[in-house]
C-alpha positions as CSV (number, residue, x, y, z in Angstrom):
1,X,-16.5,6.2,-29.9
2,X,-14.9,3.0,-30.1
3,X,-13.6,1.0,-27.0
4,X,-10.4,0.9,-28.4
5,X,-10.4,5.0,-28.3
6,X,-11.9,5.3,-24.7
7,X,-9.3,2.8,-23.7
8,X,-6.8,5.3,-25.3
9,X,-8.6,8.4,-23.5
10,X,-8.7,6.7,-20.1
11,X,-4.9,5.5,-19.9
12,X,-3.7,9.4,-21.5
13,X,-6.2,10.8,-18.7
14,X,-4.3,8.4,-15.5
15,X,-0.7,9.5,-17.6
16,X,-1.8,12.8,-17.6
17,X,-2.6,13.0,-13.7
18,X,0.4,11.5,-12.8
19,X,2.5,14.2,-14.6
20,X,0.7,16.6,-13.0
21,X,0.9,15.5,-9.7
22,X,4.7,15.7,-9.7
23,X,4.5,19.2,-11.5
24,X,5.2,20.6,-8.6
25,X,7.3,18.4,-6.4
26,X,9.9,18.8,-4.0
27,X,11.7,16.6,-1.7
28,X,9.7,14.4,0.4
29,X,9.5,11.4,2.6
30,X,7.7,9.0,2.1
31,X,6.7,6.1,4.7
32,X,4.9,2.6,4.9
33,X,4.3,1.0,8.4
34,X,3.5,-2.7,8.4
35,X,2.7,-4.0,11.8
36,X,4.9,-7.1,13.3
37,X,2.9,-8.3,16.1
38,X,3.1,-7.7,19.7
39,X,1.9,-4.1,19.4
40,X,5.4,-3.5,17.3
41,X,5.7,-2.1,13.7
42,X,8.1,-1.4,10.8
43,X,8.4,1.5,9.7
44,X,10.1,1.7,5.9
45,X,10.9,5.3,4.7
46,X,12.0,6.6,1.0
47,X,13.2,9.5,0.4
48,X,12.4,11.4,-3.1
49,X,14.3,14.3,-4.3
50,X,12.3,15.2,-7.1
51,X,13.1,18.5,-8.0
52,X,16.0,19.2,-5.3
53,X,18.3,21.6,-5.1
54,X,21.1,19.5,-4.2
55,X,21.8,15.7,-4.3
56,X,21.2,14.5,0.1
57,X,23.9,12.9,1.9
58,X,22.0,12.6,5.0
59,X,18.5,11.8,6.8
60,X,17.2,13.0,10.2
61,X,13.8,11.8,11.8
62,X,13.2,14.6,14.1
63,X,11.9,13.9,17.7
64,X,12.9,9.6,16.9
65,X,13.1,9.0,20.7
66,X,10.1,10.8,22.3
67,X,7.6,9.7,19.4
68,X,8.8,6.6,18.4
69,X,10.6,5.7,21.7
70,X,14.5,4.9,19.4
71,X,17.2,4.2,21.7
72,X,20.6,2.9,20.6
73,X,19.7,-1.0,21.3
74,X,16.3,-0.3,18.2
75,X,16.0,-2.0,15.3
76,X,17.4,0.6,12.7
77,X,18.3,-0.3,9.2
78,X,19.6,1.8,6.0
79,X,20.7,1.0,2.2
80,X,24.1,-0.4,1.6
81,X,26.2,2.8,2.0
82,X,24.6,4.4,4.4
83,X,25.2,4.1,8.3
84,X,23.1,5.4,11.4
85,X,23.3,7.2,14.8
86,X,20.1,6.0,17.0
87,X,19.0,8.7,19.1
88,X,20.7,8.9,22.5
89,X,17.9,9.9,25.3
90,X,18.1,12.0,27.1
91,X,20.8,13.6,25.3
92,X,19.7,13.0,21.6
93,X,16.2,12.6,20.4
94,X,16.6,12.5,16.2
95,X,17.8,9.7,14.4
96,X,20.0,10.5,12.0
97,X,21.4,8.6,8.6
98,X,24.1,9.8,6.9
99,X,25.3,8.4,3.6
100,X,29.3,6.7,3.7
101,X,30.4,8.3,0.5
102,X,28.9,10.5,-2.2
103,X,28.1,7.8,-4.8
104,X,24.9,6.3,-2.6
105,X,24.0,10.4,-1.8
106,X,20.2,10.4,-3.0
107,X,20.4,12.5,-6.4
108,X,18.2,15.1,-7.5
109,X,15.4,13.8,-9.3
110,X,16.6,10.1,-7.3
111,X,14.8,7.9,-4.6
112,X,16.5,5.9,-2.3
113,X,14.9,3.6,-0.2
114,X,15.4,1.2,2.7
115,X,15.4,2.9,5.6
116,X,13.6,1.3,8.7
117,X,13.1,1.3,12.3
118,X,10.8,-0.9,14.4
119,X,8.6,1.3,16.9
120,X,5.6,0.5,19.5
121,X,4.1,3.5,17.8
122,X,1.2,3.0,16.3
123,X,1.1,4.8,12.9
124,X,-2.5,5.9,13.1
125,X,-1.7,7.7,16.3
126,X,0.8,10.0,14.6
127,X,-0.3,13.8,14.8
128,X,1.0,16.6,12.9
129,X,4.9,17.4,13.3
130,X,5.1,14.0,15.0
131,X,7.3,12.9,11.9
132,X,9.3,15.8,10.9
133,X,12.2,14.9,9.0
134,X,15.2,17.1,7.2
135,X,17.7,16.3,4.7
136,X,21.0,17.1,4.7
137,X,22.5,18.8,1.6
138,X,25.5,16.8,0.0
139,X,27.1,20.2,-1.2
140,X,26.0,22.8,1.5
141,X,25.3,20.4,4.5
142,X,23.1,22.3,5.6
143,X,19.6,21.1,6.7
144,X,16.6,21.1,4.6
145,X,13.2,20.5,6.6
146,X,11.3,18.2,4.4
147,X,7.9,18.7,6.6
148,X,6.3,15.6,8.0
149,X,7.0,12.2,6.4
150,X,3.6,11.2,4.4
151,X,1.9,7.6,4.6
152,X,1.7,5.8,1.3
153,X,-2.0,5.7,0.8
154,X,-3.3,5.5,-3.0
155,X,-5.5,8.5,-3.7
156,X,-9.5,7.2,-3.9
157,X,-9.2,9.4,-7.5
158,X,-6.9,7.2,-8.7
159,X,-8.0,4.2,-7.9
160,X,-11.4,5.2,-9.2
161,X,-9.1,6.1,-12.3
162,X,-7.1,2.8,-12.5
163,X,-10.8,1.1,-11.8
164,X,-12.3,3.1,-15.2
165,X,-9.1,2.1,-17.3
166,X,-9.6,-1.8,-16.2
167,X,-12.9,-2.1,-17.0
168,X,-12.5,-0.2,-20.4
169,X,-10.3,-2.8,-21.2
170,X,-12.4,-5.7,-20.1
171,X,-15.5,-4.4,-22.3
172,X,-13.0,-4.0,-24.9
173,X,-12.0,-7.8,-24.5
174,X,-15.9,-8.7,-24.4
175,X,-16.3,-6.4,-27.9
């Protein structure tokens, strides 16, 4: 087998994965936290409706005050389009984002990104159901639990994957 071929075989194999992996996606959250200093940290939140029902006009982060300690005077942030209403202890625990009109609604098979918050909550103390979040439907608005928001952390297959590919080429380059 030539290098050229394994190449071939190794980058069909990572294509191949990939499409797989969204085979059977639904709407999710998905959620980087970088920390800031002083014991703060940003959290940045995208939402993918891959294979939604209904394009999402809204975003609620269940339990935003009592996990994440949100308050009206927090750092909140959203796309352009979009607006906020910070949770409002002890009345109000979510924080909710809502999209301004139905153009900068996240379509099905869309992302849309740029949601923040800084929290004192460290991300590696998060438990299970400590990020709950729901979309709301742009047609029905209704609300569609979207189960806990997930870390972005690369798979250790795929980077072994991405790893295989790179070296293929590099013996290919040395051929």
């Amino acid at each position: 087998m030539t290098c050229g071929r394994a190449t071939a075989i190794a980058v069909c194999t990572l294509l191949a994965i990939a499409a797989g992996s969204r085979a059977s996606a639904t709407p999710v959250v998905y959620y980087d936290a970088a920390p800031l200093g002083g014991g703060l940290f940003q959290y940045v939140l995208t939402v993918d409706n891959d294979d939604g029902a209904e394009a999402l006009s809204g975003l609620d982060v269940l339990h935003a005050n009592s996990v994440f300690g949100l308050a009206p005077a927090s750092t909140i942030a959203q796309p352009s389009g979009w607006s906020h209403f910070a949770p409002l202890p002890p009345l109000l625990d979510d924080l909710d984002w809502f999209s301004l009109a139905s153009g900068g609604d996240v379509a099905v098979d869309g992302t849309k990104s740029g949601f923040s918050f800084v929290s004192g909550t460290d991300p590696n103390s998060l438990d299970g159901g400590d990020f709950a979040v729901e979309g709301i439907g742009s047609d029905s608005a209704s609300q569609i639990p979207l189960g806990d928001a997930q870390r972005v952390v690369p798979e250790p297959a795929t980077i072994g994957l991405v790893g295989l590919a790179l070296a293929g080429l590099g013996f290919r380059r040395r051929a």
